[in-house]
C-alpha positions in Angstrom: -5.5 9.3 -11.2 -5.6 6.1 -13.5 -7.6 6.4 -15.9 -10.3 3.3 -15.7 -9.5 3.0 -11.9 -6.3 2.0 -10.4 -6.9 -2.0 -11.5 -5.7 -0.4 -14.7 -1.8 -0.5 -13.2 -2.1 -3.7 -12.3 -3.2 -4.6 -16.0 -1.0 -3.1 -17.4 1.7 -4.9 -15.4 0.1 -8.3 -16.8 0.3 -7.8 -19.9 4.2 -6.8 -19.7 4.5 -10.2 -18.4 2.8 -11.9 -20.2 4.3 -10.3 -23.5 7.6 -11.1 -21.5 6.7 -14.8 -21.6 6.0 -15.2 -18.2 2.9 -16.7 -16.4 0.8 -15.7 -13.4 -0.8 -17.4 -11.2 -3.8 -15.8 -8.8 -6.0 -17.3 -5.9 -3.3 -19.3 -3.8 -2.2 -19.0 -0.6 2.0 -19.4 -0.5 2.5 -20.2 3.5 6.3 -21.1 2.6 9.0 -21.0 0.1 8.8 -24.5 -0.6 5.7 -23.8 -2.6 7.4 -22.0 -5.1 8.6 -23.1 -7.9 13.0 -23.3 -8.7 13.4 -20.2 -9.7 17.1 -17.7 -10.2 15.8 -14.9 -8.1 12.4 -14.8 -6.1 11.1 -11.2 -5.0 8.8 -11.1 -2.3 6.8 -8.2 -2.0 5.4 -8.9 1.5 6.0 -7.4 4.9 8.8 -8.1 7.2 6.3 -10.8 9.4 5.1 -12.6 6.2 9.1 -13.2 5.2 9.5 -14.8 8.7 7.0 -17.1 8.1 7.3 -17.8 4.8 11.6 -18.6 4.9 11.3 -19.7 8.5 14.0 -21.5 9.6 16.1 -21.1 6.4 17.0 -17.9 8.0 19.5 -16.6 10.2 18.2 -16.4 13.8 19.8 -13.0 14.2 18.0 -11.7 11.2 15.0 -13.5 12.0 15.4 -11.7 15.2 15.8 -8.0 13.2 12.6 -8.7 11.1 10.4 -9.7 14.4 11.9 -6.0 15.8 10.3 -3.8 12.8 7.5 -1.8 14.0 4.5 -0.9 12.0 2.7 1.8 12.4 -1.5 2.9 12.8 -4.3 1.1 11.2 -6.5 2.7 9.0 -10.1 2.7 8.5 -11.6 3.3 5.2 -14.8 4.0 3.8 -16.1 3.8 0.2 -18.9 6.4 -1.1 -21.4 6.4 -3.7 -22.9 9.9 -4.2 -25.3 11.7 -6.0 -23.3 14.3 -6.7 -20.1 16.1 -6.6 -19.0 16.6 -3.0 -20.5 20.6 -2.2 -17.0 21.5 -0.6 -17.0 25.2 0.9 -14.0 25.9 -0.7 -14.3 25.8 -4.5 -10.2 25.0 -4.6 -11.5 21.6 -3.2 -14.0 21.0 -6.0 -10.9 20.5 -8.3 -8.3 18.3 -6.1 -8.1 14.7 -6.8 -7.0 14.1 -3.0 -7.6 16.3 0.2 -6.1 15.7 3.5 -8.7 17.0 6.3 -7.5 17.8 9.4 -8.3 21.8 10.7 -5.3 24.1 12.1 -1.9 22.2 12.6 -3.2 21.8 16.3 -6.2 19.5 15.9 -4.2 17.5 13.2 -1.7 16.9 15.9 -4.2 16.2 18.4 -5.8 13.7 15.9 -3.2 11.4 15.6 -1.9 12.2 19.3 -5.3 10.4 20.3 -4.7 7.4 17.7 -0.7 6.5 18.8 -2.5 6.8 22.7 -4.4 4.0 21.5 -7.5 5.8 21.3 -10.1 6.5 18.5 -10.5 10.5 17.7 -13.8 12.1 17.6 -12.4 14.3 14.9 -10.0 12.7 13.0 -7.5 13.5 10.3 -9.3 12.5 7.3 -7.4 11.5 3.8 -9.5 11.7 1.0 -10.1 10.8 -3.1 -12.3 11.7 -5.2 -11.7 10.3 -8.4 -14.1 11.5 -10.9 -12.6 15.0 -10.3 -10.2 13.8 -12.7 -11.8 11.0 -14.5 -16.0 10.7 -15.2 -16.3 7.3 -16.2 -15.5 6.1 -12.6 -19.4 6.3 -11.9 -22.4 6.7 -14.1 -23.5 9.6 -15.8 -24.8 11.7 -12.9 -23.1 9.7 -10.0 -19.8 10.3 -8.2 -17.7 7.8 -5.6 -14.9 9.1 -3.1 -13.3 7.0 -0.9 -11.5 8.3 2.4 -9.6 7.0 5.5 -8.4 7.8 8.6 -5.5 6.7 11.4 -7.0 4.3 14.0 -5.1 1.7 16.7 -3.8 -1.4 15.3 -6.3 -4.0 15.2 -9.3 -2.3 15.5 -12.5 -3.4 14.7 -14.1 -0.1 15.1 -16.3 1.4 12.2 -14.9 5.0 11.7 -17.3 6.1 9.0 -19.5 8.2 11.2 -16.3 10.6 12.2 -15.1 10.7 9.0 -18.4 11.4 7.0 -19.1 14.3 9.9 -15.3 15.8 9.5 -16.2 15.3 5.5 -19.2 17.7 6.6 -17.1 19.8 8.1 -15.9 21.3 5.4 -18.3 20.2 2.7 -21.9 21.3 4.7 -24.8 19.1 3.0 -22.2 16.1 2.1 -24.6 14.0 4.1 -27.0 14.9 1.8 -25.9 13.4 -1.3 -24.8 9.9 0.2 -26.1 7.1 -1.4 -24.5 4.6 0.1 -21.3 3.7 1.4 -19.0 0.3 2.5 -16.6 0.9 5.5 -13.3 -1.9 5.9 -12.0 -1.4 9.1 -8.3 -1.8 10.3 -8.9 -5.5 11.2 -10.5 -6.6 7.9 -7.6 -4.9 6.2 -5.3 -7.5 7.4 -7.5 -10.1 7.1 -7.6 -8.9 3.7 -4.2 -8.5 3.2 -1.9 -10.0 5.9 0.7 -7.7 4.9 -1.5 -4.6 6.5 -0.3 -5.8 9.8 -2.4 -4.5 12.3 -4.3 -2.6 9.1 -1.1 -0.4 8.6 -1.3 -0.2 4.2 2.1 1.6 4.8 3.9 -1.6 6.1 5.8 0.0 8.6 6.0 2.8 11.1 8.0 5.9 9.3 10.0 6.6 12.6 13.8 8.1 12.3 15.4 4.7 12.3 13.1 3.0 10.1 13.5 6.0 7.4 16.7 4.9 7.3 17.0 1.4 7.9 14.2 -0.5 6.5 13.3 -3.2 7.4 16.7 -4.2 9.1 20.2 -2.6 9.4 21.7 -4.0 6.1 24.2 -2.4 2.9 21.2 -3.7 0.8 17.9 -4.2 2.3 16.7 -6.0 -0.9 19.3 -9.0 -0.2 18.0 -11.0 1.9 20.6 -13.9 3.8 19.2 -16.6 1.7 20.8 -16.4 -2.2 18.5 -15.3 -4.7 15.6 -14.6 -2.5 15.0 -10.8 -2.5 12.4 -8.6 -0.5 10.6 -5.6 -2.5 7.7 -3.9 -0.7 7.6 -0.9 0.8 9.1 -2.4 3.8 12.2 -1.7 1.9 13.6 1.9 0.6 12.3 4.6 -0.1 9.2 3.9 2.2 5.6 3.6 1.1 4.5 6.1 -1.8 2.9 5.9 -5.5 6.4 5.4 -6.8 7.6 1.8 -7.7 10.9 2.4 -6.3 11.1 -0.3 -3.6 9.8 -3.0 -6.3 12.3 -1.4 -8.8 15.7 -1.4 -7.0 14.5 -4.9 -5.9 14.5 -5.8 -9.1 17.7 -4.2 -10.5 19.6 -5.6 -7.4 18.4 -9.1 -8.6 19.4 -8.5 -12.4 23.0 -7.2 -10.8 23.6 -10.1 -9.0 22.3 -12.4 -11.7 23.8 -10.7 -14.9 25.8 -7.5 -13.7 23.1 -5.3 -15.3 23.1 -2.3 -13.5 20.7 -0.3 -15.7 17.0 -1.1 -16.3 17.1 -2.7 -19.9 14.6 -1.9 -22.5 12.3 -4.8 -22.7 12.1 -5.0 -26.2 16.1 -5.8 -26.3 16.0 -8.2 -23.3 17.1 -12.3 -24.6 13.9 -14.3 -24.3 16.4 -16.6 -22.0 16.8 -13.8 -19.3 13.3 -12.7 -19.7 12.4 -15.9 -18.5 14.6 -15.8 -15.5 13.7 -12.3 -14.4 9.5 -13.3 -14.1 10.5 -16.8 -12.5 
């Protein structure tokens, strides 16, 4: 948990930048490289369809062809709640977890997600939840709490899950409905309209199958290189897979200062030439 809320991260980021000498630039659409400015390296951190469309045909057909053959995975539904209380879990273990994944005995976890990759919505579904102010109060007013939860639904769909998941909530929390206040649902297909990278509403960008756990998002030495010089690929299309880690968006980036300086070791920003500073945030 961030303290603040998670917006914190991405503050926190800006202001390395920006101490960095670099500039950002918010509330524009990029529909192709030749929007962007010249730059030494560019790092996209988009999904393997938005890097089609964005290079088009300034890319190989064959990998063209790879990129159009990664598969992404369920959408997800997710609901936002404001409470008037903390959640009154039966267990008192779950009173103190920042996160909780939902699901009952291996069995109906299975038979969850058996009914989602059938193309189906479950009745009961496996439920992934937060609830911040376990770890930090000043994510609601004095009083008040907010959790926010989601569940695996088909890609695409427009289906509002947050009766199913506020009744499995209840399942294990008896009198949760009780202390709702309100609540906001974003379904799978607002996620990508959202975010185009959540294709089908998959936040993971990309189906975790054998393969692609190895190999993401094509067969390549480095899957951060992309054919076109300088142009780099660092979401969690990339290695090691989705996670609260960085790591995808970091070996992007030290591949990029390889090929551009031979660095092979993240440099202390404080010792960094304001010349290659620039470079790195163009």
């Amino acid at each position: 948990m961030v303290a603040g809320g998670s917006a914190r991260i991405a503050e926190a980021m800006t202001d390395a930048v920006l101490r960095a000498g670099g500039t950002i630039e918010t509330g524009r659409w990029v529909r192709s490289l030749a929007e962007l400015p010249a730059a030494t390296s560019v790092l996209l951190d988009v999904s393997p369809l938005a890097l089609d469309s964005l290079a088009a045909d300034r890319l190989p057909a064959r990998y063209r062809a790879a990129l159009r053959r990664f598969r992404y995975g369920s959408g997800v539904c997710k609901v936002d709640f404001a409470l008037s209380g903390p959640v009154p879990w039966a267990n008192a273990d779950c009173r103190r977890a920042g996160s909780l994944h939902l699901g009952g005995t291996f069995e109906q976890i299975a038979a969850a997600e058996g009914e989602v990759a059938a193309g189906r919505h479950p009745r009961h579904p496996y439920v992934l939840i937060v609830q911040p102010g376990v770890a930090d109060r000043s994510r609601a007013p004095a009083g008040r709490y907010t959790l926010w939860a989601y569940c695996h639904v088909p890609p695409g769909s427009d289906v509002d899950m947050a009766g199913p998941i506020q009744a499995q909530i209840e399942r294990f929390a008896p009198g949760f409905g009780d202390i709702v206040l309100a609540r906001a649902t974003r379904t799978a297909a607002s996620q990508q309209a959202h975010n185009p990278n959540y294709v089908g509403g998959d936040i993971a960008v990309g189906m975790q199958t054998l393969r692609q756990t190895m190999f993401r998002p094509v067969t390549r030495w480095n899957p951060y290189r992309t054919p076109i010089r300088g142009l780099y690929l660092c979401s969690s299309a990339t290695p090691p897979m989705p996670g609260v880690h960085g790591r995808c968006g970091e070996l992007a980036a030290l591949t990029a200062l390889r090929d551009m300086f031979g660095i092979r070791e993240p440099p202390d920003i404080g010792t960094v030439p304001g010349d290659l500073l620039g470079l790195a945030a163009s």
